[in-house]
C-alpha positions as CSV (number, residue, x, y, z in Angstrom):
1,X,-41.2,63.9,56.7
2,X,-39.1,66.5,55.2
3,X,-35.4,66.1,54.0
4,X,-32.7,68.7,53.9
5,X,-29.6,67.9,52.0
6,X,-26.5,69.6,52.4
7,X,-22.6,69.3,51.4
8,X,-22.4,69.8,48.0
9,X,-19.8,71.9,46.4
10,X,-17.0,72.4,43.6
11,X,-14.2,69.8,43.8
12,X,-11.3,68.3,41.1
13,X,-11.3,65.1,39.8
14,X,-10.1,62.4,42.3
15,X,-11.8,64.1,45.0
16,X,-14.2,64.1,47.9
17,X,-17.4,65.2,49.0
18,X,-19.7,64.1,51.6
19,X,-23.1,64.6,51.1
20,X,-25.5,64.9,54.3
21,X,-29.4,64.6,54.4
22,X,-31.1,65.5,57.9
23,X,-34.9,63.8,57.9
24,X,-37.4,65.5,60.3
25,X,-40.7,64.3,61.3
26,X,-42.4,61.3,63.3
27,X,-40.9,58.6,61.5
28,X,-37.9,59.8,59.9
29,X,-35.1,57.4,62.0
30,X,-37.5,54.5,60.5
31,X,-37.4,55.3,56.9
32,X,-35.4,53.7,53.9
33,X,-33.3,55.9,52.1
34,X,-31.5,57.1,49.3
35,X,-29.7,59.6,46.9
36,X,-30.8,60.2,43.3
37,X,-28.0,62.8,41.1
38,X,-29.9,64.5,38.1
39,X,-27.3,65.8,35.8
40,X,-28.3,68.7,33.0
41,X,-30.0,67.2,30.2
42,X,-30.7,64.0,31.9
43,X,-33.3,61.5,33.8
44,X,-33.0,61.9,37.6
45,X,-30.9,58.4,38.4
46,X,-30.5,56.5,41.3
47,X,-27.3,56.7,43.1
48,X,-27.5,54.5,46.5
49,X,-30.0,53.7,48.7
50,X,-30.0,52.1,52.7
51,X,-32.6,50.4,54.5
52,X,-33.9,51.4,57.9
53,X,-31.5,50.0,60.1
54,X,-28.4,50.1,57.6
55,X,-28.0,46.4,57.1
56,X,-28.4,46.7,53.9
57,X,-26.9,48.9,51.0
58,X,-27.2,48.7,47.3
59,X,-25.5,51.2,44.4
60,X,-25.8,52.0,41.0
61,X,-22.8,50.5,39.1
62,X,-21.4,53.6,37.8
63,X,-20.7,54.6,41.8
64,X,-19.7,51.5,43.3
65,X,-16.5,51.2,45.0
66,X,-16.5,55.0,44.9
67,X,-19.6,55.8,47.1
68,X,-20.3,55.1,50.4
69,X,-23.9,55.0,51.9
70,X,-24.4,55.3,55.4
71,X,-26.9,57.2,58.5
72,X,-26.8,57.7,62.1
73,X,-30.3,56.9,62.9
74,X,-30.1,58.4,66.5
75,X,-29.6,61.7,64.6
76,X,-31.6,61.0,61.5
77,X,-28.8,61.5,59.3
78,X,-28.1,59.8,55.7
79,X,-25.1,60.3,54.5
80,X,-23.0,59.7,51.1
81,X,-19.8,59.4,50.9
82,X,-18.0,60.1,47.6
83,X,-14.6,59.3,46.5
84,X,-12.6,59.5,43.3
85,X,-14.8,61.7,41.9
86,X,-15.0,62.2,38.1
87,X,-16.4,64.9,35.9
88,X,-19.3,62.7,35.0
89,X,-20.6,62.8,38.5
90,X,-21.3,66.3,38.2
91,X,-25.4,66.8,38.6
92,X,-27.5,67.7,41.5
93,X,-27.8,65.3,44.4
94,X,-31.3,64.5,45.8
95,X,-31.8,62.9,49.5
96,X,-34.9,60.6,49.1
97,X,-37.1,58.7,51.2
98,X,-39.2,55.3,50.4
99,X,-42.4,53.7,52.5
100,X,-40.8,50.5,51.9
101,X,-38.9,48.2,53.0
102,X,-35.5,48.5,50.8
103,X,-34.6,51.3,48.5
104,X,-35.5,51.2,44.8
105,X,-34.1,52.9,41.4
106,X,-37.1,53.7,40.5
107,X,-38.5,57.5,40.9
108,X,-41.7,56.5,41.4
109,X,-41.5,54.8,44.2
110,X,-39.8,57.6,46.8
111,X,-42.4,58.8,48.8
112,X,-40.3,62.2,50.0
113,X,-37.5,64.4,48.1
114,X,-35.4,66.6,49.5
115,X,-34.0,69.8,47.9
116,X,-31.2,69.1,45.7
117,X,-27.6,70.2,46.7
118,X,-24.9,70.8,43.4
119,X,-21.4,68.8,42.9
120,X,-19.7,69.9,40.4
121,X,-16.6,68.0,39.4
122,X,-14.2,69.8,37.1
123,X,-11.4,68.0,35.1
């Protein structure tokens, strides 16, 4: 499986950016999913994540409300949808992919990474 991420960018605070990640191989439509952000100086964090049919959704607090988490499984697409954005949600975004069954914060347990794309949120 590889990942491809795309739709980063610079934007002002109380913006939006939507974040795409294109999955390619065998299995991809089947996969759960998620996005990590990594900002400088920091521990790569868990942002959202989406099982394999997109019944289910789950966020890290600081993005709730804010960030939506979706895919189009005919096309293999992830997407995340970011509103309001603030300053501290500046980082790189990495698409991720899990061999299980619903999405976890932990690194560890993403089986594929995709390439990081940079948001940059400016005050």
């Amino acid at each position: 499986v590889q990942l491809q991420a795309s739709g980063g960018g610079l934007v002002q605070a109380g913006g939006s950016l939507r974040l795409s990640c294109a999955a390619s191989g065998r299995t991809a439509g089947t996969l759960t999913m998620g996005w990590f952000r990594q900002a400088p100086g920091k521990e790569r964090e868990f942002v959202a994540g989406i099982n394999w049919n997109g019944g289910m959704t789950n966020y890290a607090d600081s993005v709730k409300e804010r960030f939506t988490i979706s895919r189009d499984r005919a096309n293999h697409r992830v997407y995340l949808q970011m509103n309001s954005l603030k300053p501290e949600d500046t980082a790189v975004y990495y698409c991720a992919s899990f061999l299980r069954a619903y999405s976890s914060t932990n690194t560890a347990e993403v089986r594929y990474w995709g390439q990081g794309t940079q948001v940059t949120v400016s005050s």
